[in-house]
N, C-alpha and C positions, 0 to 999 in steps of 0.2 A: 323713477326718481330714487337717491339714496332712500337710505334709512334714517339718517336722521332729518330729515327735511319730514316725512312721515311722522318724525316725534315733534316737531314744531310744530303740526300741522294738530296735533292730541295735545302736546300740552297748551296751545293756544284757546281750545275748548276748554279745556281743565279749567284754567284761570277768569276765563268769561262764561260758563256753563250758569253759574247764579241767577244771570241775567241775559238767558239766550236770544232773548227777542229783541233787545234793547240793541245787545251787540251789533245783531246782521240789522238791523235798519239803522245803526252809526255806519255799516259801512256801507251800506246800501245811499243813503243818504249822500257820501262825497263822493260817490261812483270809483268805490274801489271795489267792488267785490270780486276780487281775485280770488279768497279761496275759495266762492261758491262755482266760479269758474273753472277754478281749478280742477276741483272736488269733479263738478260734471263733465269736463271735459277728458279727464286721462284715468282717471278712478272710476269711470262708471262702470268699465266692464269689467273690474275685478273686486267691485262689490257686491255683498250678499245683495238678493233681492230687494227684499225693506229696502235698505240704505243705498242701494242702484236706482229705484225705483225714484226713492226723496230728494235725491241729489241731484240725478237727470232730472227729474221736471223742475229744479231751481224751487228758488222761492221768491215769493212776491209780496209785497207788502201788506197788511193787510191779512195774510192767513194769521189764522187763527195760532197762536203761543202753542195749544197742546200739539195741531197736528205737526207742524214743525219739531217740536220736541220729540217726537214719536218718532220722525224719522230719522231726527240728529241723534237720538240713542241707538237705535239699530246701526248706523253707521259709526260710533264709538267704541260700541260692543267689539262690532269685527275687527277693528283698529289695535285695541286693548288686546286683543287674542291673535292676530297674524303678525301684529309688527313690535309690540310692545310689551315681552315675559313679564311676570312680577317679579322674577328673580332680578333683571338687570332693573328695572324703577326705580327711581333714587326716593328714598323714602319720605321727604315730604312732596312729591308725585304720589306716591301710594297711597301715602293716606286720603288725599285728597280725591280720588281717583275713583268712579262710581264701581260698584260690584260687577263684577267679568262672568260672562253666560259658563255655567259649568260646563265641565268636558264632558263629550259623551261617556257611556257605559265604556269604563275598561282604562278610560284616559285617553291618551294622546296615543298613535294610530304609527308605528314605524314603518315608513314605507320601502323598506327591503325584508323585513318578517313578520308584515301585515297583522303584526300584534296590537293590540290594543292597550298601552299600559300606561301606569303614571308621569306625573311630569320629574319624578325625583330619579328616572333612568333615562332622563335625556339630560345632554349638556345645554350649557347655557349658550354654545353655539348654536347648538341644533335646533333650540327651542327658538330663537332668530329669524330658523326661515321657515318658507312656508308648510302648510296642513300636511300636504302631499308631497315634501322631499324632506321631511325630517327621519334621523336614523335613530336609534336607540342610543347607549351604552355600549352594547352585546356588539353589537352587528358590528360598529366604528371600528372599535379595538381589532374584531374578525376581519377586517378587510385593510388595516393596517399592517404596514410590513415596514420594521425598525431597520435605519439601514447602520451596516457594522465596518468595524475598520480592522485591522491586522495588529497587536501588540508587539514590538518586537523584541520585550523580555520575556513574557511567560508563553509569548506562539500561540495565543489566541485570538479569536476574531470577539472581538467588545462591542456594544452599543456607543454611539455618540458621546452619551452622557458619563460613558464611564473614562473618556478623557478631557481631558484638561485643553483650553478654551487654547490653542495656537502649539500646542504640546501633541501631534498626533503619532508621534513616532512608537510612544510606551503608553499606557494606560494609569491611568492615576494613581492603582496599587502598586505597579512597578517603581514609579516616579518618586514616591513617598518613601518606596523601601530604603532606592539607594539615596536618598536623601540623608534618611536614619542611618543608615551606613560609613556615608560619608563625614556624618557629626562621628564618628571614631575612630582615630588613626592609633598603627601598629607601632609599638614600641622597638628601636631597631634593641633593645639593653634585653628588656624582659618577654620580646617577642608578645605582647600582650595588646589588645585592642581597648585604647582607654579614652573616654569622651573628649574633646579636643580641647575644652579649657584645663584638661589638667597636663598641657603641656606649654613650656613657656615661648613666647613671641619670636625670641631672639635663635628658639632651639626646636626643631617642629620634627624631628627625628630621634628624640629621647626624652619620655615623660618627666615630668618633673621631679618624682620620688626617687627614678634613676640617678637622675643628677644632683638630687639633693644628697642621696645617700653615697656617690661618688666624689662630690666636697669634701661631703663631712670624713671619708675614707681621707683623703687629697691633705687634708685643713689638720690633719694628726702627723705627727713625725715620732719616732722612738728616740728620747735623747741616749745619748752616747755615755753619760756620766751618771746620772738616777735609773737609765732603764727603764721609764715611763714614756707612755703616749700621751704627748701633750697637744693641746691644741697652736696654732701657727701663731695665735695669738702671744703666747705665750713665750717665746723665742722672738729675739732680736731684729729689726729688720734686714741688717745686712749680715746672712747667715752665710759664710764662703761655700760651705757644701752643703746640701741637706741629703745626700749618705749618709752622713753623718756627723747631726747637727746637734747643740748643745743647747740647752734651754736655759732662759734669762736667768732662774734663779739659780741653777748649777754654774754659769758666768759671775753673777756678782758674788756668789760665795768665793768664787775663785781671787777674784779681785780683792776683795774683801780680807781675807786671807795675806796676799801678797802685801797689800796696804798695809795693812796692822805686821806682817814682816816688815816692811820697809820702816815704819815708826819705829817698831823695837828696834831696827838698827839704827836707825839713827839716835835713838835715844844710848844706844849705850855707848857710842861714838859720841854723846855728848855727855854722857855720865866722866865716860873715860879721859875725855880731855877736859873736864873740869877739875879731874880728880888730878888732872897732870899738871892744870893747873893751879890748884892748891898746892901742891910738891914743888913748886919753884920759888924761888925767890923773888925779890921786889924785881929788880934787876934782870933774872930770864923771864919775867910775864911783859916786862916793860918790850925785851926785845920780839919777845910773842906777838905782841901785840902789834909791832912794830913792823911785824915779817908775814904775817897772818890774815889782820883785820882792817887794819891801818891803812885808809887810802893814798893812792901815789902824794896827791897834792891835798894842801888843805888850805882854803881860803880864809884871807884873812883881812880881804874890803867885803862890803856888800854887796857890791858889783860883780864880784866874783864868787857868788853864791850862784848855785846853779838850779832854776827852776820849770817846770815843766812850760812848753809856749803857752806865753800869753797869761801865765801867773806870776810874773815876778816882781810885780807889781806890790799887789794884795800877800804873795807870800815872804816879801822882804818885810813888809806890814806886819808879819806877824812876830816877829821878836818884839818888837814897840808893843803890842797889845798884850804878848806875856809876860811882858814886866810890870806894865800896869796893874793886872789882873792877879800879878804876884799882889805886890803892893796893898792891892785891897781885901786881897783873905787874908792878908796878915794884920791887916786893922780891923778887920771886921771879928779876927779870931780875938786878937787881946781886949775888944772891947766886951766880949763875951758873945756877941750876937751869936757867931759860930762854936761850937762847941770844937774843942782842941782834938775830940776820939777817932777824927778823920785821918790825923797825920800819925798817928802810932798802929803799926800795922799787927795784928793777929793769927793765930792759926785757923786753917778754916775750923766751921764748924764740926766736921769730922773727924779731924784731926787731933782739938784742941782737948788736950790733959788735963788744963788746970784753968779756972775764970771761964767758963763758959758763958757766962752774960758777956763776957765782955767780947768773945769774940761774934757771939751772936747778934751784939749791937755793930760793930766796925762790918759784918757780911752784911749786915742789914743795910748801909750805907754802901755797899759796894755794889750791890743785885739795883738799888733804885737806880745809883750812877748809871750801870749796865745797861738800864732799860730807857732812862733819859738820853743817854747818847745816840743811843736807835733811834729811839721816836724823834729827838729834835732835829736829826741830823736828814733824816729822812723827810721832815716836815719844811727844813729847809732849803731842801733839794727840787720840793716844788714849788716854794716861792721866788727863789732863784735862778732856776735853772729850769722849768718850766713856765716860770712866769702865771702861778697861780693866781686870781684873784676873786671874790665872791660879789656879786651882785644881786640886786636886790629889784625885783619889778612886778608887773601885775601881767598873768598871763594874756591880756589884750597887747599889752607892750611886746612880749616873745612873738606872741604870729604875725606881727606887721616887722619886726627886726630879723627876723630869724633867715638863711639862707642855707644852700649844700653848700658844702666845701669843694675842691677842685677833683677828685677823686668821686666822691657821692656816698661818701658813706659815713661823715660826719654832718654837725652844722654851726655855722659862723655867725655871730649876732655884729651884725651890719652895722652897729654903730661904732663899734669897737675894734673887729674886723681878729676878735677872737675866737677862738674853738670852746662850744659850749660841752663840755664833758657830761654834764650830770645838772640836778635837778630835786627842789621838794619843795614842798608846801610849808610855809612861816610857820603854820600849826600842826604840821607831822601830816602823816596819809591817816586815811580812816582804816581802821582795822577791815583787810582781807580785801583794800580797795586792790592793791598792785599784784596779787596774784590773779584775782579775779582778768585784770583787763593786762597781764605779764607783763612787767612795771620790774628789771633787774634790775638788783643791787651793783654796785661797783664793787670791783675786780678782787679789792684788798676786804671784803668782808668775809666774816669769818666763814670758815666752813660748816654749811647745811643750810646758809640761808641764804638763799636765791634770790629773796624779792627782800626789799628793804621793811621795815619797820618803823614804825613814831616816827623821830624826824631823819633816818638816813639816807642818803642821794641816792635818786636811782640814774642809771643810763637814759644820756636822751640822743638818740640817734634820729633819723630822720623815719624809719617804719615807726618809734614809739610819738614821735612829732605827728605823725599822721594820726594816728589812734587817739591821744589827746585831739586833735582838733574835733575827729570824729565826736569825741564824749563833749566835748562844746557846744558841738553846732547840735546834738541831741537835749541839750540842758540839762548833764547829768553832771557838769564841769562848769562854775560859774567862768565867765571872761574876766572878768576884777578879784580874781584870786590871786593873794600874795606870794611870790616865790620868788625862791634863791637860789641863781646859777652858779657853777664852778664851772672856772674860763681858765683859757689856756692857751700860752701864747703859740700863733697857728704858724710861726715858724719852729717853732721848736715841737711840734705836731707833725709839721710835713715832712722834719729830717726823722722823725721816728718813724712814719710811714717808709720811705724813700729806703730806709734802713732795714725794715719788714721785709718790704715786697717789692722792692727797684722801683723799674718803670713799670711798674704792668698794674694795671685796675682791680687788682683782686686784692682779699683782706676785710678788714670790718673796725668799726668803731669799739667792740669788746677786745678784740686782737691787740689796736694802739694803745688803749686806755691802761690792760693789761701788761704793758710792754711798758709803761712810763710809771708804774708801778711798781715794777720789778726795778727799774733803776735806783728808784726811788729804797727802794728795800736795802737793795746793794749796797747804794751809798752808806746808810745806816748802818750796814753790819759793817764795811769799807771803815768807816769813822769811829768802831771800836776795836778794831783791830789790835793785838797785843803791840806792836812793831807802832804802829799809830798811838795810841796812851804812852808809848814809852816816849815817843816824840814830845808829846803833850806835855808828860812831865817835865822836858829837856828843858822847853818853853819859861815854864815856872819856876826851873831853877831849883828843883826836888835836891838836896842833899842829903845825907846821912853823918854827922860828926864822926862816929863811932867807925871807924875806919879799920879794928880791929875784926868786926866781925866778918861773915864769908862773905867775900865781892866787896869788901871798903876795899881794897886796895885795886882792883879794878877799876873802881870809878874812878880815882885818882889818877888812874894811869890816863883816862879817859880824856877827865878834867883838862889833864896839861895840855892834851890836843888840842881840844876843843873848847876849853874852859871861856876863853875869849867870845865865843858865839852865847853861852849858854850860864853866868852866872849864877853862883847859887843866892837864891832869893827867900826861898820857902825850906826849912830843916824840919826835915820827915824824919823818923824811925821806922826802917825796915826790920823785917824778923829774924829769928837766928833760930837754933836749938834744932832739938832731935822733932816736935813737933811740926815744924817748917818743913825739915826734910821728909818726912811722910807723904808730900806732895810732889812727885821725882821732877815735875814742870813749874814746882814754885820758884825758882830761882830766876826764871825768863819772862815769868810776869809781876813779879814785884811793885814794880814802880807803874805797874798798869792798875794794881790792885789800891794801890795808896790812891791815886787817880779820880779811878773810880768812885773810891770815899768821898774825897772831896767833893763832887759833883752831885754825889748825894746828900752829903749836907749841906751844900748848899742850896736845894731846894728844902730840907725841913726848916732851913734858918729863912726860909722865904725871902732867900736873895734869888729872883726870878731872874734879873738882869745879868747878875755876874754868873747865873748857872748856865743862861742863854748864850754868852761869850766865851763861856769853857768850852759850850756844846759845839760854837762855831768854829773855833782853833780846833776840836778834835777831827770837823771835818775840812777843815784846809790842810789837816796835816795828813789828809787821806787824797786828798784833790789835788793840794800844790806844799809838795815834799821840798827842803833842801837839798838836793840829789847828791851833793857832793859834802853833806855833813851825815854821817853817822850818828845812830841813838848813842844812848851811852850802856845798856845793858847789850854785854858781849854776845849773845846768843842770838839777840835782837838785832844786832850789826851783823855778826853773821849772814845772818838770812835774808836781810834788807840788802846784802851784797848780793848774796845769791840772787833774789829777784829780777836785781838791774843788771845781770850774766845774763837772765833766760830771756826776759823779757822786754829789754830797752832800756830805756829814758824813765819813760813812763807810760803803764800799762792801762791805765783807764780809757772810758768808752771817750772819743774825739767830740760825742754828742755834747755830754756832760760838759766839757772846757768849753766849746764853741758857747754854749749858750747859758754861762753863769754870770749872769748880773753882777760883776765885780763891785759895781758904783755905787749900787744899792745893799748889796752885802756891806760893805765897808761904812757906808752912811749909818747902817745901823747898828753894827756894833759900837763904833766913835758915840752912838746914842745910848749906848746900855751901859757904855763905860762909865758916861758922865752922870747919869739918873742912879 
């Protein structure tokens, strides 16, 4: 029989051994006794005597408890000791398990060197089988013979276990070596063996310090004009040679240079014909002017005014609204409201010899005009001509309105079917909220500060649209938080797009915002323009009585031409003297500088409306020019000639015209006039 059928056969006694008499007459009783049958029938001849003895003659009911016992222990004993080690017993067998007859003298008995020794030099195989074929430790391993294979890197013969389980060709040191070998490849640069991450993916034949250090060699040029090695960055991107290449700042000195020549010459080209001009009579400036400046035709319907497409509307408008506008800073000046120091012009303040207060109040009024004309003209430009507007809702309202735009990289609020730009909270951010979760400021804030502040707009693009929901759906963002959007009309979004980047998907929501920005700027500096204020003045009808001084008899020449378009309405006093001329460019901004005043004091007189209506003619006179009327200051016509020689008609962006709200512009000035 197996062996374990022999341990079923021990541990079935083990478990009923308590109650051995009980047991065999429960099985006695349903006429099973298989294993006394068993026991006697195949077991009796390789049991000791005793338990040969007790087993063969069976048992009968009836004997006596001890003498059964007597023989069921003899027959246990041998059990415990031929089939069942204490080593392999599982230990609650062992404990349970009665005491095992000691070994003879010497131990256990090797039957190949008829030694007699303990059970701790036999294995737990050996001790398995039986009395008379167990081997030692000694003898096993002696009569063992390990079988070997061939390595066929170091040419020796290995045991089994020194290779690698389907690997028989090398032996596992071999195998291991060139492993380690293989993690380093040879540099073809520095002929050097170096770990394989220190070369890059794209380049597995040149470490990477090689080619780092062959860049940065590459990434150096010697300019041709300083003599230095500069890095690539630092030169131009379209450099024709790099034999010999010149670096950015050695270029814009050059330029630089050439520029400020080209001013001096032309300044002294206009020094000289002013002075050639004072040297003549009424009579040769009249024909000067006549032969020189003086366009072919000059109109004399309004129909025959010439304005850029699609302004001639709004810019024939604009003579009506600068007489008006005259009109009312001349009642607004005699009635005192406006103080008169706008229209009497001074030397600047560096200039000025004598009355120093007085020219530091008239600058003081000319720097505010200055800086009004920007900012309104600019602030203009995007309610106009981007179609700004601000709204006002609770962030549960933005995530169920909110959509991408056609592109994906703005978003549209669906009810409106506007481009949402930007974004803040009624009550400001919390400090350190928008850097923490990068929350950008828009485009026009100032420099060094990235993320907005208290209440300034940040960018809302569709990845910061994501990151808000996220901080909602976490509850670190309530959903009934109040905020205010700035919108944008999303046709006048997708011609700045289209303008960007064509047709093609690429670009971003910082790119467009940054780009309608920049218009926006333009226009404002566009709207203060010297050539522009002298228009402005033209508008209002600027005179000078004193005709005697440098440039009266200019105007006059001017007057006759054009006097018809342009009315004098408002009598200025321009400057004269030796302090004037200390300024070699004061004579060509004059009537820009008077301009200016005005526009500044009319914000200290807190006429909002009529400084609003100045600001808006400074930019129609930048937008939609009379093309075929000349300013009145001659340097100023000059160059407004020149312009429309290089550059057309009219040189502004097509964006800007296509998409200026005429009807709304026009509604509200008509409203500022009359308030």
């Amino acid at each position: 029989k197996s062996q374990s059928h022999y341990k079923n056969v021990w541990y079935a006694y083990q478990d009923n051994g308590a109650d051995w008499d009980g047991w065999l007459q429960s099985w006695h009783d349903d006429g099973t006794d298989v294993l006394w049958n068993h026991l006697s029938g195949e077991l009796s001849d390789e049991l000791p005597g005793p338990a040969s003895q007790a087993v063969g003659g069976g048992y009968s009911v009836g004997q006596s408890p001890q003498a059964a016992f007597t023989a069921a222990s003899s027959a246990s004993a041998w059990l415990e000791t031929a089939l069942v080690p204490e080593a392999s017993m599982e230990p609650s067998r062992a404990s349970s398990a009665p005491s095992m007859p000691e070994a003879p003298a010497g131990g256990q008995k090797c039957c190949t060197c008829q030694r007699d020794l303990p059970k701790t030099m036999f294995s737990n195989n050996q001790l398995r089988n039986p009395l008379h074929s167990r081997k030692c430790l000694e003898c096993s391993c002696n009569n063992y013979v390990e079988e070997t294979f061939p390595c066929a890197g170091c040419q020796q013969n290995k045991p089994r276990t020194e290779f690698r389980k389907g690997r028989w060709e090398k032996c596992r040191v071999c195998l291991e070596q060139e492993e380690h070998e293989s993690e380093f490849w040879e540099c073809s640069a520095c002929h050097q063996r170096t770990f394989r991450l220190d070369f890059r993916k794209s380049n597995k034949t040149t470490c990477r310090r090689c080619l780092e250090e062959k860049e940065h060699d590459e990434g150096y040029a010697l300019c041709t004009e300083c003599q230095q090695r500069k890095h690539r960055s630092e030169y131009r991107k379209s450099v024709p040679d790099w034999e010999r290449p010149t670096c950015r700042q050695c270029l814009d000195s050059a330029e630089n240079r050439e520029h400020e020549q080209f001013l001096q010459e032309k300044e002294l080209e206009r020094i000289q014909r002013q002075q050639e001009r004072e040297a003549l009579s009424t009579r040769e400036l009249q024909l000067y002017y006549k032969d020189n400046i003086l366009l072919p035709e000059i109109p004399h319907r309004l129909q025959d005014v010439s304005f850029p497409q699609g302004m001639g509307v709004i810019g024939a408008q604009c003579f009506e609204w600068g007489k008006v506008l005259a009109f009312a800073v001349q009642a607004v000046t005699e009635t005192g409201q406006l103080h008169p120091r706008w229209s009497a012009e001074t030397p600047s303040r560096v200039h000025a010899s004598s009355d120093h207060s007085a020219a530091c109040l008239f600058k003081d009024l000319e720097d505010l005009g200055d800086r009004l004309v920007q900012d309104e003209a600019a602030a203009m430009f995007e309610k106009y001509v981007a179609g700004l507007q601000h709204h006002t809702c609770s962030l549960r309202f933005l995530q169920g309105q909110v959509m991408k735009s056609s592109r994906g990289h703005s978003l549209l609020l669906a009810e409106s079917g506007l481009v949402i730009a930007s974004v803040r909270p009624l009550n400001g951010w919390h400090p350190g909220f928008c850097e923490q979760h990068d929350f950008r400021a828009e485009p026009k804030t100032e420099v060094g500060s990235n993320h907005p502040v208290g209440t300034g707009f940040a960018q809302l693009d569709a990845a910061v649209m994501d990151r808000l929901s996220a901080l909602v759906a976490q509850g670190a963002v309530p959903q009934d938080l109040q905020i205010e959007l700035k919108l944008y009309k999303a046709s006048f979004w997708t011609e700045l797009e289209q303008e960007l980047y064509g047709d093609g998907l690429c670009g971003s929501h910082n790119q467009t915002f940054q780009r309608l920005f920049g218009m926006a700027g333009g226009c404002g500096a566009g709207a203060n323009r010297t050539e522009v204020m002298n228009r402005f003045a033209d508008l209002l009808g600027f005179h000078d009585r004193d005709s005697d001084k440098s440039g009266g008899a200019n105007y006059d020449i001017w007057h006759q031409h054009y006097g018809h378009w342009f009315p004098g309405f408002l009598q200025v006093s321009y400057g004269f003297g030796a302090d004037f001329k200390k300024d070699k460019i004061w004579s060509q901004k004059k009537e820009a500088n008077v301009a200016e005043a005005l526009i500044g004091g009319l914000q200290q007189a807190e006429k909002y409306n009529l400084m609003k209506v100045a600001c808006a003619l400074c930019l129609l006179s930048y937008l939609a020019p009379p093309l075929n009327l000349l300013p009145s200051n001659w340097s100023m016509a000059e160059k407004t000639k020149d312009l429309l020689a290089k550059r057309g008609e009219h040189s502004e962006c097509n964006v800007v015209l296509n998409n200026l709200d005429v009807d709304a512009l026009h509604a509200d000035i008509e409203q500022w006039l009359r308030l």
